[in-house]
N, C-alpha and C positions, 0 to 999 in steps of 0.2 A: 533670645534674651539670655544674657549671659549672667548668672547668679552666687554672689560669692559668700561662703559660709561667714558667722561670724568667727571664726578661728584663722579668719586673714587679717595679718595687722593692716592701719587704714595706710601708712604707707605704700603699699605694693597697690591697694586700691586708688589712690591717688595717683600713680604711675602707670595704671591701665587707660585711667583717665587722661593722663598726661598723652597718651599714645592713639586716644580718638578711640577704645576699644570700651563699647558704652558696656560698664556694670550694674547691677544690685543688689547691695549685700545685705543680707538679712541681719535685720534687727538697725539698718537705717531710711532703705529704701523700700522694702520688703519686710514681711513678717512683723517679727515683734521678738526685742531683746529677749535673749535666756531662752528660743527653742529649741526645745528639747528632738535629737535624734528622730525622734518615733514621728513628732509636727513635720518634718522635713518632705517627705515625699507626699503626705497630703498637698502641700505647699505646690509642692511642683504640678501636681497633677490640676492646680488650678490655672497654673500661669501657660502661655503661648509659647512651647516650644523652650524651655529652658532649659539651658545648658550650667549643670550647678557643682563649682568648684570647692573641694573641702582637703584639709588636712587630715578629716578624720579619714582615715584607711579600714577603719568597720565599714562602710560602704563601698566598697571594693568584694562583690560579690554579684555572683552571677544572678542569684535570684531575685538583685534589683534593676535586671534587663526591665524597661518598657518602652512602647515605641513613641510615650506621649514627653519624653525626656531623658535627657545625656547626664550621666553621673560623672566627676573625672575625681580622682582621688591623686593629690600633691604628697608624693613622697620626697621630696624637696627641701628643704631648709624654708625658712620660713620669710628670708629675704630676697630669697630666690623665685618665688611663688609667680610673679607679675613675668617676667621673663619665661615660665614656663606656660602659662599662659597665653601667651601671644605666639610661643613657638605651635604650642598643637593648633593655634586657631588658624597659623598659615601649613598643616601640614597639608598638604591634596586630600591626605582621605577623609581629612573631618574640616576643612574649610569652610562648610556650609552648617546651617541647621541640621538641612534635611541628613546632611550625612551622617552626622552624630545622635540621631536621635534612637533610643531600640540601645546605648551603648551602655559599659560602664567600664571604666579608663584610667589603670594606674601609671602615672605617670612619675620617670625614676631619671636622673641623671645620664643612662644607659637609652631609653626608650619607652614605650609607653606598652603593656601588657593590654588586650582590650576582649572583653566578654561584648558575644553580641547575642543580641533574641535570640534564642532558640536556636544557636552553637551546641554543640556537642565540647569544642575544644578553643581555649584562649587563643589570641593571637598576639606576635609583638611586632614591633615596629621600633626599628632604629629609626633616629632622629635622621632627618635630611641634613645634607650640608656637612 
């Protein structure tokens, strides 16, 4: 399940959609408008397997490794969002659920920075192609 913060405009949601790449984003499909940072990861820990995209870059930290969900953090422009999106969903190492779950994933213009469970040290990855 792929879940997108309220801090993506519905545009780029719309264009996930348009691309057959099923979202939900909280505070339309999921949660409840106005949740607060701290509500987040309860959130997650209810849902199957989500994979949950945000502009906010305070979760971009290692001690939100869990193996019950994929954090990615959009350092991106904010039109750009949907396009970075679909490029990490077709990257090989995190193409599936199961590969992304345990992560947490800044993703930059350059490539994607990624803490995983119980790493000692980040990893990056240039973008394919």
């Amino acid at each position: 399940m792929n879940v997108l913060d309220e801090n993506i405009i519905d545009s780029q949601r719309q264009l996930l959609k348009t691309w057959r790449i099923p979202v939900r984003q909280i505070g339309c499909e999921t949660g409840h408008k106005g949740l607060q940072d701290h509500e987040i990861i309860p959130l997650l820990m209810k849902l199957r397997r989500p994979t949950f995209f945000t502009r906010d870059l305070g979760f971009y930290d290692q001690s939100f490794c869990h193996n019950r969900y994929c954090l990615v953090c959009l350092a991106v422009d904010e039109h750009e969002v949907a396009v970075f999106v679909r490029r990490l969903l077709r990257q090989d190492e995190f193409d599936t659920q199961k590969k992304r779950m345990g992560r947490v994933i800044r993703i930059s213009q350059r490539g994607m920075s990624v803490w995983r469970l119980h790493a000692e040290e980040e990893d990056f990855f240039e973008w394919d192609g």
